[in-house]
C-alpha positions as CSV (number, residue, x, y, z in Angstrom):
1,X,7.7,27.0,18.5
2,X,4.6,28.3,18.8
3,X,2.8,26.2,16.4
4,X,4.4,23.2,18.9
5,X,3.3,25.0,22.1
6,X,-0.8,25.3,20.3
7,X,-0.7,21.1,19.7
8,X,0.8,20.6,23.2
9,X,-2.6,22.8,24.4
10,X,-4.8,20.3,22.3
11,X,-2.8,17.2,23.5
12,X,-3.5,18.9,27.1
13,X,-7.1,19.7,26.4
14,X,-7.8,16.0,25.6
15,X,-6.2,15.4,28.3
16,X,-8.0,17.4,30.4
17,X,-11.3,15.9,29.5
18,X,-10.1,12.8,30.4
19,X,-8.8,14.0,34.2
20,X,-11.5,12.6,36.8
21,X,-14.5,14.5,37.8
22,X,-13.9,14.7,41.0
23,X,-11.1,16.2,43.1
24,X,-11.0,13.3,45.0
25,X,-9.7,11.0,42.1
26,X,-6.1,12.1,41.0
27,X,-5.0,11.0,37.8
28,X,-1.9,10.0,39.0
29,X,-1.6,6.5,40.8
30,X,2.0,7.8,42.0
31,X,3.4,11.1,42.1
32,X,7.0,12.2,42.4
33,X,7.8,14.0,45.8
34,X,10.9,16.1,46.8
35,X,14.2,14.9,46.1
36,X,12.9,12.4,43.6
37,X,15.0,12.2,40.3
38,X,12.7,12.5,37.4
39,X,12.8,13.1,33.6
40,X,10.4,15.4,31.2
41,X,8.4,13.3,29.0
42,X,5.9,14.6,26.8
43,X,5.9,11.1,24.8
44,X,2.3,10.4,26.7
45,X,1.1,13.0,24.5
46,X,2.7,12.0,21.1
47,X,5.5,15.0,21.8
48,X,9.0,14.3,21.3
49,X,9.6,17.9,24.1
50,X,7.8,17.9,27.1
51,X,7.4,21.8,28.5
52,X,7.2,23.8,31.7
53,X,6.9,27.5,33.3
54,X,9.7,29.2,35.2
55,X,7.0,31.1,37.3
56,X,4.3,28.7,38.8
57,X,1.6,31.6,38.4
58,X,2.0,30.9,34.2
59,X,1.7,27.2,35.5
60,X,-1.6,27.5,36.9
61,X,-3.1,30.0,34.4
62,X,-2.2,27.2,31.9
63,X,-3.7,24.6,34.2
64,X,-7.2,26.7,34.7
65,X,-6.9,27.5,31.1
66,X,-7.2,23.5,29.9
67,X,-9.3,22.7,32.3
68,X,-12.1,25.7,31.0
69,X,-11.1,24.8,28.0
70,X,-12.2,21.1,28.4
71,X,-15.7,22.1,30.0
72,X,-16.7,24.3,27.1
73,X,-14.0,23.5,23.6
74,X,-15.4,27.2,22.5
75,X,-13.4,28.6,25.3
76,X,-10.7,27.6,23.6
77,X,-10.9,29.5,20.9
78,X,-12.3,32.2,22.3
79,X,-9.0,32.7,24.1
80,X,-6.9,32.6,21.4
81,X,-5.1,35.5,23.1
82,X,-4.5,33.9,26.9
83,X,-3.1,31.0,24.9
84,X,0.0,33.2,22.9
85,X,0.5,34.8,26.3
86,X,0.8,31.5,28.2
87,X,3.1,30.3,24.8
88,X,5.2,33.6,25.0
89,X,5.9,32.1,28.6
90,X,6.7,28.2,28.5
91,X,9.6,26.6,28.0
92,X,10.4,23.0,26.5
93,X,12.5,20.6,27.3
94,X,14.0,17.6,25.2
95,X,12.5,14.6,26.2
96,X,15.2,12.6,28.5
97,X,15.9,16.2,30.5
98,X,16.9,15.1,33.7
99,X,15.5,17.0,37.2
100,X,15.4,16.6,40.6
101,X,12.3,17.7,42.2
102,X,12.3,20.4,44.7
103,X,8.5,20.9,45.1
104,X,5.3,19.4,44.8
105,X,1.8,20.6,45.2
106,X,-1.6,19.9,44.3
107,X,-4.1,21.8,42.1
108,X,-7.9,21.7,42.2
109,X,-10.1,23.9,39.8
110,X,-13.6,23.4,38.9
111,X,-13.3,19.7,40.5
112,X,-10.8,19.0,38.6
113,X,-7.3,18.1,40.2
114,X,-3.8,17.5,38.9
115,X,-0.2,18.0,40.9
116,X,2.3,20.6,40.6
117,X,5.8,20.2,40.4
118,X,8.9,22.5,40.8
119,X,11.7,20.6,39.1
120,X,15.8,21.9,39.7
121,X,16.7,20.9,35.9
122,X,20.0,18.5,36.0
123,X,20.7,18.1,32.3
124,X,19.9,19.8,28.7
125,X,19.9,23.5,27.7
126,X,18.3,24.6,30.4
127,X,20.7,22.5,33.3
128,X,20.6,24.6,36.5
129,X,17.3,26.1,36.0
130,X,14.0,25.8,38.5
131,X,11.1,25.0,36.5
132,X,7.3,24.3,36.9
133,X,5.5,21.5,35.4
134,X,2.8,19.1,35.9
135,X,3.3,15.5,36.9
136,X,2.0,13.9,33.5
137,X,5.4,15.8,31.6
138,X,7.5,13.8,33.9
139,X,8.4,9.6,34.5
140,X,10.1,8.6,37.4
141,X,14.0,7.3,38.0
142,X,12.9,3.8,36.3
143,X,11.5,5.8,33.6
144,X,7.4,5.0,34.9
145,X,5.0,7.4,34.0
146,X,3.1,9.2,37.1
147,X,-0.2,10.1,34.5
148,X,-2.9,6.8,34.5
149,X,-2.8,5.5,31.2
């Protein structure tokens, strides 16, 4: 599991560089809001699980972390240590996990921005669980990605 969790942080990381500038430009051209159905996808990534925190705290430690990590690579491994913690604390979720979200929020750090999202898991092995995630894990009902491609 772990060795998954350390090439969903270099999928992320890539990602992150990627993300706009600004704070002002989301990444997302659409974003889910509360009551929406969704489903994890980490497929825009190349991962057949897409993942999430049961704390939001872990969420945005993760988030800060990438983000860093995309301004200076070296951070990355560097913090070698902040990333087994953050791994001892993720879940993942089978690709096709169904959710409805609860709760949305945006996150800015070091001008970057990307959008939070509390998800009440509907399907798979963690069914009945409230979970934290970002936007670019999920697709919408018709199966849409919220991340710009």
């Amino acid at each position: 599991m772990r060795r998954s969790i350390i090439a969903i942080a270099a999928v992320l990381i890539a990602a992150a560089l990627s993300l706009p500038a600004s704070a002002s430009e989301s990444p997302y051209p659409h974003t889910p809001g509360r009551g929406d159905y969704v489903r994890f996808d980490g497929s825009i990534g190349g991962q057949k699980e897409a993942w999430a925190y049961f704390e939001q705290p872990w969420l945005e430690a993760w988030l800060r972390f990438t983000i860093s990590a995309a301004g200076s690579p070296k951070a990355y491994v560097a913090e070698k240590s902040v990333l087994d913690a953050m791994a001892d604390h993720v879940s993942v979720l089978s690709n096709g996990t169904s959710g409805a979200v609860e709760d949305t929020k945006r996150f800015q750090y070091l001008g970057r921005e990307d959008f939070e999202v509390r998800v009440h898991v509907t399907s798979g092995k963690l069914k009945g669980a409230e979970v934290w995630t970002t936007a670019s894990e999920l697709v919408d009902a018709s199966g849409k990605s919220y991340l710009k491609r």
